[in-house]
MMTF fields as JSON, N, C-alpha, C and O atoms, coordinates in Angstrom:
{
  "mmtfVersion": "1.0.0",
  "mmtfProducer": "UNKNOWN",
  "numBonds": 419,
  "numAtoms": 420,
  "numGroups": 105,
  "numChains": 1,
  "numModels": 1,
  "chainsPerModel": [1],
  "groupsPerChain": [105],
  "chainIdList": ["A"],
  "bondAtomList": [4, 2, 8, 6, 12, 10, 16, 14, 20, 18, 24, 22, 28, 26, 32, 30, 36, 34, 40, 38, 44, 42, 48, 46, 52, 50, 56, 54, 60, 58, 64, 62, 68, 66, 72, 70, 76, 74, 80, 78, 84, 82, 88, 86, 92, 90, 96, 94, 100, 98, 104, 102, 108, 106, 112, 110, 116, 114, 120, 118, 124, 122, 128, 126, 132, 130, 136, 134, 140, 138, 144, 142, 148, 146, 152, 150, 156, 154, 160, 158, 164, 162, 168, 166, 172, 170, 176, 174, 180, 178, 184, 182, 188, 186, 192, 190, 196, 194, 200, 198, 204, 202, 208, 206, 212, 210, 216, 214, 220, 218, 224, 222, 228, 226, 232, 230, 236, 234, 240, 238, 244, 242, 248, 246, 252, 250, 256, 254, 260, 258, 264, 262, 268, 266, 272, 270, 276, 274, 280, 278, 284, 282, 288, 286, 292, 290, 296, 294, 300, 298, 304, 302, 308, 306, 312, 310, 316, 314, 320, 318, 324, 322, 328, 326, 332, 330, 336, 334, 340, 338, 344, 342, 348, 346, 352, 350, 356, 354, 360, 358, 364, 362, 368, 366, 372, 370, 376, 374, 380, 378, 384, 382, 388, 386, 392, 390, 396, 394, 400, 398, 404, 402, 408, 406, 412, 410, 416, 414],
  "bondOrderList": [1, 1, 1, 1, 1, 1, 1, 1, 1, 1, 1, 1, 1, 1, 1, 1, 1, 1, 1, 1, 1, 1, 1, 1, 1, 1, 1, 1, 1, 1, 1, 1, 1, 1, 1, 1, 1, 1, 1, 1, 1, 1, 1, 1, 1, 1, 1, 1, 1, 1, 1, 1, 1, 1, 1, 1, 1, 1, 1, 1, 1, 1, 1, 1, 1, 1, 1, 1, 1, 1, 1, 1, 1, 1, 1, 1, 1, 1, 1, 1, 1, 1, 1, 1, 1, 1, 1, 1, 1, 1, 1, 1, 1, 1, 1, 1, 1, 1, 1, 1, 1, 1, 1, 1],
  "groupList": [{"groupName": "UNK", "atomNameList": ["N", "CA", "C", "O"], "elementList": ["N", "C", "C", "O"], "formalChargeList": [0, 0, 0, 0], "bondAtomList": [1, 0, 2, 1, 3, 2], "bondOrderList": [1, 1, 2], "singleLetterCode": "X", "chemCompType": "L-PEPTIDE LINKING"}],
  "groupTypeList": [0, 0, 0, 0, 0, 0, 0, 0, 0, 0, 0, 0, 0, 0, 0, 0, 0, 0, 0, 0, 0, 0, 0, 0, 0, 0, 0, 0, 0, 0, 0, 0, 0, 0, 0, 0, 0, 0, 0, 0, 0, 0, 0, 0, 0, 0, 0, 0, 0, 0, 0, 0, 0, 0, 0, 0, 0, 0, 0, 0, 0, 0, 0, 0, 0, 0, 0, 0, 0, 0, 0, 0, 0, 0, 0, 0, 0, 0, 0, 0, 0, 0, 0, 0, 0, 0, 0, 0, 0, 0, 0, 0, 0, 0, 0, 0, 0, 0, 0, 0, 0, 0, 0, 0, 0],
  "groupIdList": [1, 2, 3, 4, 5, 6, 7, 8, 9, 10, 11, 12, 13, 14, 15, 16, 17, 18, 19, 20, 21, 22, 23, 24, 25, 26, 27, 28, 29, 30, 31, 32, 33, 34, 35, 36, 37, 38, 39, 40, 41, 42, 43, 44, 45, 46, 47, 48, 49, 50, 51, 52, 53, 54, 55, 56, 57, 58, 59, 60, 61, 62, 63, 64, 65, 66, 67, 68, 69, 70, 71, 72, 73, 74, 75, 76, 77, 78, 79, 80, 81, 82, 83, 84, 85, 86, 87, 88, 89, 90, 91, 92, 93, 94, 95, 96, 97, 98, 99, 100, 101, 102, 103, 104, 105],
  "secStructList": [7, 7, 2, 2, 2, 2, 2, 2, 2, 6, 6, 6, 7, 7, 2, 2, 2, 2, 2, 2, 2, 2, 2, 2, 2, 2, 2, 1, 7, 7, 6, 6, 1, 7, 1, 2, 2, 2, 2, 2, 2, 2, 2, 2, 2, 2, 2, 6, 6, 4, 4, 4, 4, 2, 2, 2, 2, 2, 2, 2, 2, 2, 2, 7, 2, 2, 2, 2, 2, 2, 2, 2, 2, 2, 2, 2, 2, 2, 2, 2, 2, 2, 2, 2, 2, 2, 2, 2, 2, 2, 2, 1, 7, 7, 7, 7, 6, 6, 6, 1, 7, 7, 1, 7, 7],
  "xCoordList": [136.729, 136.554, 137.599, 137.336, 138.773, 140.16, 139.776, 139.859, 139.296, 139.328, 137.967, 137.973, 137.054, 136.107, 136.356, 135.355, 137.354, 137.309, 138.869, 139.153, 139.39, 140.125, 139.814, 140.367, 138.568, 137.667, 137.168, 137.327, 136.533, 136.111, 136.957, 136.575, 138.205, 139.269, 139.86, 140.3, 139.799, 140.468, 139.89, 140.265, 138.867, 138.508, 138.663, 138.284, 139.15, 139.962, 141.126, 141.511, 142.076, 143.542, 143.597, 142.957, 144.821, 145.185, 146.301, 146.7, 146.87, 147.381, 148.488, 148.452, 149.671, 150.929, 150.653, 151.144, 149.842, 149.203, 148.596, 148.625, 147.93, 147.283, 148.205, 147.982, 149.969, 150.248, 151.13, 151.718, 151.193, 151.861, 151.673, 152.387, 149.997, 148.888, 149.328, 150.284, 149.388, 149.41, 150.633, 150.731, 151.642, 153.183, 153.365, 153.963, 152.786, 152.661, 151.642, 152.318, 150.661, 149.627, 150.778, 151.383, 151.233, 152.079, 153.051, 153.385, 153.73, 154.508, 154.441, 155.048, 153.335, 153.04, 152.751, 151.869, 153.584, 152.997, 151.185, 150.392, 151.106, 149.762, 149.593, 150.574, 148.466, 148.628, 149.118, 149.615, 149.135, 149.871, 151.114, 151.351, 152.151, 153.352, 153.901, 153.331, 155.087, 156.268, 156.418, 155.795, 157.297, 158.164, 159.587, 160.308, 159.818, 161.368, 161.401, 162.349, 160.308, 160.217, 160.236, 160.807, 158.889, 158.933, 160.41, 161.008, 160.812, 162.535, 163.508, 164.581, 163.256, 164.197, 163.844, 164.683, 162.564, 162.543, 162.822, 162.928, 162.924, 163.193, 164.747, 165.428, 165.206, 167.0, 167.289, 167.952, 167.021, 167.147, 166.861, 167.786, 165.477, 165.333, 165.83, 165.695, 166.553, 167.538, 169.152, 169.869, 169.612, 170.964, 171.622, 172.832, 171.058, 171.36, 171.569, 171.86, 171.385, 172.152, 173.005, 173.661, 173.527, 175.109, 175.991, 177.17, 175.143, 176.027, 176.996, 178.112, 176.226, 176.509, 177.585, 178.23, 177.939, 178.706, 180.054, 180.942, 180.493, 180.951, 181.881, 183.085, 180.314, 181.204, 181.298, 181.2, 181.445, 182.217, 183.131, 184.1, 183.469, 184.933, 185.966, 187.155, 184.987, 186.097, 186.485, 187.552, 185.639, 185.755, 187.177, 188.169, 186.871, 188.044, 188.828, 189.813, 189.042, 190.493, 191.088, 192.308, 190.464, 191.013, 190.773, 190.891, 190.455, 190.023, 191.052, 191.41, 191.546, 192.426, 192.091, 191.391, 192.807, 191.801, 190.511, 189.479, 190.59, 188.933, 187.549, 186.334, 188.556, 187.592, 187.2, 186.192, 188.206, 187.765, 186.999, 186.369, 186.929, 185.739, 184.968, 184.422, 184.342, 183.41, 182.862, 181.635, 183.382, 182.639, 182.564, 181.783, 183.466, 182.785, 181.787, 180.994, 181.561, 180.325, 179.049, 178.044, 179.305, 178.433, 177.513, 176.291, 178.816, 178.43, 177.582, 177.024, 177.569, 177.392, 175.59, 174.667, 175.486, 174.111, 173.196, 172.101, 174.374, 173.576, 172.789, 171.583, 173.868, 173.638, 172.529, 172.063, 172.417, 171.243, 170.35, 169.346, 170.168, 169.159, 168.133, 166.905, 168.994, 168.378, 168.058, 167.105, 168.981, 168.262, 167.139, 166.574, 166.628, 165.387, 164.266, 163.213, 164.598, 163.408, 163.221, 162.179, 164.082, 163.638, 162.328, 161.276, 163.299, 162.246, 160.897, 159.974, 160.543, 160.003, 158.821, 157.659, 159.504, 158.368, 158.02, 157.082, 159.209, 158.837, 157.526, 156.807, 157.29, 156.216, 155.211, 154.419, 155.268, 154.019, 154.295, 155.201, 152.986, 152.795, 152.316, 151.598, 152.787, 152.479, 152.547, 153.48, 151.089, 151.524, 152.179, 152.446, 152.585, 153.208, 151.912, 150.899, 152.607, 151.017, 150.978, 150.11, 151.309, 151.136, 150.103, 149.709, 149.947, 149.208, 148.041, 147.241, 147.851, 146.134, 146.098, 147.164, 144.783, 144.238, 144.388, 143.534, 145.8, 146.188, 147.186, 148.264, 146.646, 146.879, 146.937, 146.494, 147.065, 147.879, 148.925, 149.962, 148.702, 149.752, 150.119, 151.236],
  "yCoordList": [109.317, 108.188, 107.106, 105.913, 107.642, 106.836, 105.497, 104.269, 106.589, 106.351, 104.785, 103.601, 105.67, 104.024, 103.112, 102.425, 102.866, 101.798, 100.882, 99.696, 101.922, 101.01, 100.268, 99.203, 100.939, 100.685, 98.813, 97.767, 99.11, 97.925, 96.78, 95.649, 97.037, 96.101, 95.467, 94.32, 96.708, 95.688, 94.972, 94.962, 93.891, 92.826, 91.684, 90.592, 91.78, 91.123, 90.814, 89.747, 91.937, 92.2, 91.309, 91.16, 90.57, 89.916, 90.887, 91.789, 90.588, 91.562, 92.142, 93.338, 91.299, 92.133, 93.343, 94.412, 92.593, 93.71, 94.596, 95.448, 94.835, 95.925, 96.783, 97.977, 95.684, 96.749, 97.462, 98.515, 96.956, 97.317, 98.916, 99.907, 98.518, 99.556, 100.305, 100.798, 100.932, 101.78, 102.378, 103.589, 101.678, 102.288, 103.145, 104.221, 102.571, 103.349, 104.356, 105.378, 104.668, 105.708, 106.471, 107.207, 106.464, 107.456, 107.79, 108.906, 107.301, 107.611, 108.668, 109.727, 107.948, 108.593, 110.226, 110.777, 110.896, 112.604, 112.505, 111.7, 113.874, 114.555, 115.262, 115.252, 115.761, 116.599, 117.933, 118.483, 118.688, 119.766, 119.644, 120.373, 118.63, 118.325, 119.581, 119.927, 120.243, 120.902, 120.417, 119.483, 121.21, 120.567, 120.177, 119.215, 121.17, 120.898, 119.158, 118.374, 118.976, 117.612, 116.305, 115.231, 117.038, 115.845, 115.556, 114.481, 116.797, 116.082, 115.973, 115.679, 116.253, 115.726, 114.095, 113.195, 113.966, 112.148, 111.383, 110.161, 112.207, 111.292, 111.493, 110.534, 112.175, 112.468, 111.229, 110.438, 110.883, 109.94, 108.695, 108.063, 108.28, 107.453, 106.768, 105.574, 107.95, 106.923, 107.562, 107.527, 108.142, 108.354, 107.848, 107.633, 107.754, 107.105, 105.387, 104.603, 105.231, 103.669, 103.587, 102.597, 104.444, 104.283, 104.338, 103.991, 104.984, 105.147, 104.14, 104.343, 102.969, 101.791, 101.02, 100.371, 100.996, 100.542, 101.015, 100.296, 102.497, 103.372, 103.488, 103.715, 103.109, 102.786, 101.576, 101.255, 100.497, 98.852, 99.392, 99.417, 99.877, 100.372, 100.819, 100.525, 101.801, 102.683, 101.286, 100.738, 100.761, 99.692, 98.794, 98.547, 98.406, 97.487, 98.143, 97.803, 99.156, 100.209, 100.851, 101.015, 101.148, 101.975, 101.437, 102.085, 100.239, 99.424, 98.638, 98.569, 98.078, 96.87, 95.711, 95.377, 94.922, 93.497, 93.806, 93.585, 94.447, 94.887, 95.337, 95.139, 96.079, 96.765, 95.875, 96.076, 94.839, 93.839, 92.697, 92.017, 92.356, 91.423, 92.132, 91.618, 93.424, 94.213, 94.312, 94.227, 94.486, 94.645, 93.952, 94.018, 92.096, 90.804, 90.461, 89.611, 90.919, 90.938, 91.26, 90.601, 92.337, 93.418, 92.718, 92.654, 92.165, 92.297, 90.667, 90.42, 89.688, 88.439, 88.638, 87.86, 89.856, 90.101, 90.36, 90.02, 91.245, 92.093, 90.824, 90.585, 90.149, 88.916, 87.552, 86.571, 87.802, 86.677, 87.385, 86.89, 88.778, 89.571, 89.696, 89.774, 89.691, 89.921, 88.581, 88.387, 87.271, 85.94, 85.943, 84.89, 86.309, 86.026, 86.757, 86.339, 87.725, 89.127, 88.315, 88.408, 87.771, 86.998, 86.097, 86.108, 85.105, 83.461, 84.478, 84.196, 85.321, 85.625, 86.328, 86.072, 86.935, 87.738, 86.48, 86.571, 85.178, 84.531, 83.579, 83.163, 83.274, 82.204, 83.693, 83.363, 84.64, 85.656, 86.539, 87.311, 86.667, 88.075, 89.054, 88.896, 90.123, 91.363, 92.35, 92.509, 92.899, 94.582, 95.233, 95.088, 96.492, 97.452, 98.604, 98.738, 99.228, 100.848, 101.419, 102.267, 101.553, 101.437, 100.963, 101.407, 99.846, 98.698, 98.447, 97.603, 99.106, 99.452, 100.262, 100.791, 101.066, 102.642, 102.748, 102.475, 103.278, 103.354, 105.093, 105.291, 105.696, 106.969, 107.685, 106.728, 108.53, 109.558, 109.684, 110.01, 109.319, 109.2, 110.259, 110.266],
  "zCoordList": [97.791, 96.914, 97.2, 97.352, 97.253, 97.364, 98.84, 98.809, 100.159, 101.55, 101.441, 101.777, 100.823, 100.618, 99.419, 99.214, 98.548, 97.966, 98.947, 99.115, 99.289, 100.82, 101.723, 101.999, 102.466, 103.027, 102.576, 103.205, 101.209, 100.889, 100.679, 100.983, 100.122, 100.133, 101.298, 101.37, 102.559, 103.852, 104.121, 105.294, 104.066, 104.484, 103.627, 104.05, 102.521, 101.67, 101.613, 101.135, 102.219, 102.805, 103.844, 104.885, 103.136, 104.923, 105.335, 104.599, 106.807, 107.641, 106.983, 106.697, 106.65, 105.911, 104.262, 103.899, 103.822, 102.998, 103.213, 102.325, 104.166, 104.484, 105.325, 105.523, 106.148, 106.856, 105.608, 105.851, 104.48, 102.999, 102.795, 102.644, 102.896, 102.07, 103.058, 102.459, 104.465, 105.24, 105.079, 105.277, 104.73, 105.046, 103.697, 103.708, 102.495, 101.406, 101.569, 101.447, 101.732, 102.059, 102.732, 101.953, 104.04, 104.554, 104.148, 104.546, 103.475, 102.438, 101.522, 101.362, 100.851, 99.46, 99.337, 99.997, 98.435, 98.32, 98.145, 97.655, 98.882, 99.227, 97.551, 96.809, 97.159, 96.188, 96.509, 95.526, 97.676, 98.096, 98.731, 99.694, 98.242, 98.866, 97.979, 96.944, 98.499, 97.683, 95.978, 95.473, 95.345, 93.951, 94.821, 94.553, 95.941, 96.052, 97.163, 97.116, 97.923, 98.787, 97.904, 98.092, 96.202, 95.555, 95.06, 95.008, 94.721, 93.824, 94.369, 93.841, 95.878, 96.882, 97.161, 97.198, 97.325, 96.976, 95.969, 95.861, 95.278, 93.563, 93.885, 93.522, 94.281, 94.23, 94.954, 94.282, 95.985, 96.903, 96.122, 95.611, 95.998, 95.621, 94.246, 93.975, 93.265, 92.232, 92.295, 91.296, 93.591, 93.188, 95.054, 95.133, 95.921, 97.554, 97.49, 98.393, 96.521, 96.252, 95.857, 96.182, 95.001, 94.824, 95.797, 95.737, 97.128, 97.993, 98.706, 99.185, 98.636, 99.202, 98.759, 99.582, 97.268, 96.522, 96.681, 96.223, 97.458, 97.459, 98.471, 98.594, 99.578, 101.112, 101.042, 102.226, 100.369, 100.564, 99.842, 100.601, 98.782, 97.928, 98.861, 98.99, 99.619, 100.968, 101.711, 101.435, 102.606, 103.179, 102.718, 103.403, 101.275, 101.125, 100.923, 101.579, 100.216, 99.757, 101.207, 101.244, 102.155, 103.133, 104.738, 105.778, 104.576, 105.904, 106.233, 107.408, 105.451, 106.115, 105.7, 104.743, 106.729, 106.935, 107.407, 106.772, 108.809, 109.119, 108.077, 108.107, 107.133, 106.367, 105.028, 104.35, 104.777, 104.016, 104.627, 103.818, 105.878, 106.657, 106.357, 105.381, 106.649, 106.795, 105.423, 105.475, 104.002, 102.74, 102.346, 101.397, 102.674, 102.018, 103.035, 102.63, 104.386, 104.891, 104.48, 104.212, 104.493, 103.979, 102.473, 102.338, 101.282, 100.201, 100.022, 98.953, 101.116, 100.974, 101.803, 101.563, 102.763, 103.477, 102.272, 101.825, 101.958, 100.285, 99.521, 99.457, 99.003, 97.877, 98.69, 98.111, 99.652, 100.43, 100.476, 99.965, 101.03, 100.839, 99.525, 99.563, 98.365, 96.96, 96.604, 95.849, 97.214, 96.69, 97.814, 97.518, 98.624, 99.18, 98.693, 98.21, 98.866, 98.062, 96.4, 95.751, 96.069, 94.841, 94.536, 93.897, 95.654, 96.088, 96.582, 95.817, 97.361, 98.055, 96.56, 96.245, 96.189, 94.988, 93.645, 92.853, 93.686, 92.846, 93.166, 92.258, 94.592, 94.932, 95.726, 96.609, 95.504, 95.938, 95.443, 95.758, 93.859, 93.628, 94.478, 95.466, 93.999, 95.036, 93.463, 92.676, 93.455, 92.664, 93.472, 94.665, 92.176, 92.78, 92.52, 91.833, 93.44, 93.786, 92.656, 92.862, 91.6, 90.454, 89.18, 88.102, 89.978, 88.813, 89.519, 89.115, 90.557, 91.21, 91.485, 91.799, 91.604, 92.042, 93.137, 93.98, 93.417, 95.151, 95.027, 94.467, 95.486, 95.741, 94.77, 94.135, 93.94, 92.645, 92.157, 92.734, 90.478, 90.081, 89.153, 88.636]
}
């Protein structure tokens, strides 16, 4: 059911969305994935960001000068990064796989 209402949508899809739809499909758990794979992705996915915060701390506390170029580097890629992904979601909606019938939830 899932495979043909895809079907019908890719010709509606222009290219970056559909290469969206694909990267999420492969992604996304199977209904016979593990418990321990699913809560190994959920572990990741809300506690592997702190990581980052963590290693710029190291960076400036234990780097130097080097290591302070390196985490006001780091933290200024960060801060252009999130103002673009901004502009970028503010002038193009995009759902999330969520808010359409796209795999199992």
């Amino acid at each position: 059911m899932f495979e043909t209402s895809v079907r019908v949508m890719m010709p509606m899809i222009n290219t970056p969305e559909l290469l969206n739809l694909n990267w999420f499909l492969s992604l996304h758990a199977s209904s016979g994935t593990s418990q321990e794979l699913i809560n190994f992705a959920i572990l990741c996915a809300q506690y592997f960001l702190f990581i980052i915060p963590l290693i710029l701390l190291g960076h400036w506390f234990l780097g130097g000068k080097e290591g302070h170029k390196r985490a006001l580097s780091a933290l200024v890629t960060i801060v252009v990064a999130l103002l673009l992904a901004f502009v970028c979601a503010t002038f193009w909606f995009h759902p999330r796989p969520f808010m359409v019938p796209l795999g199992h939830t």
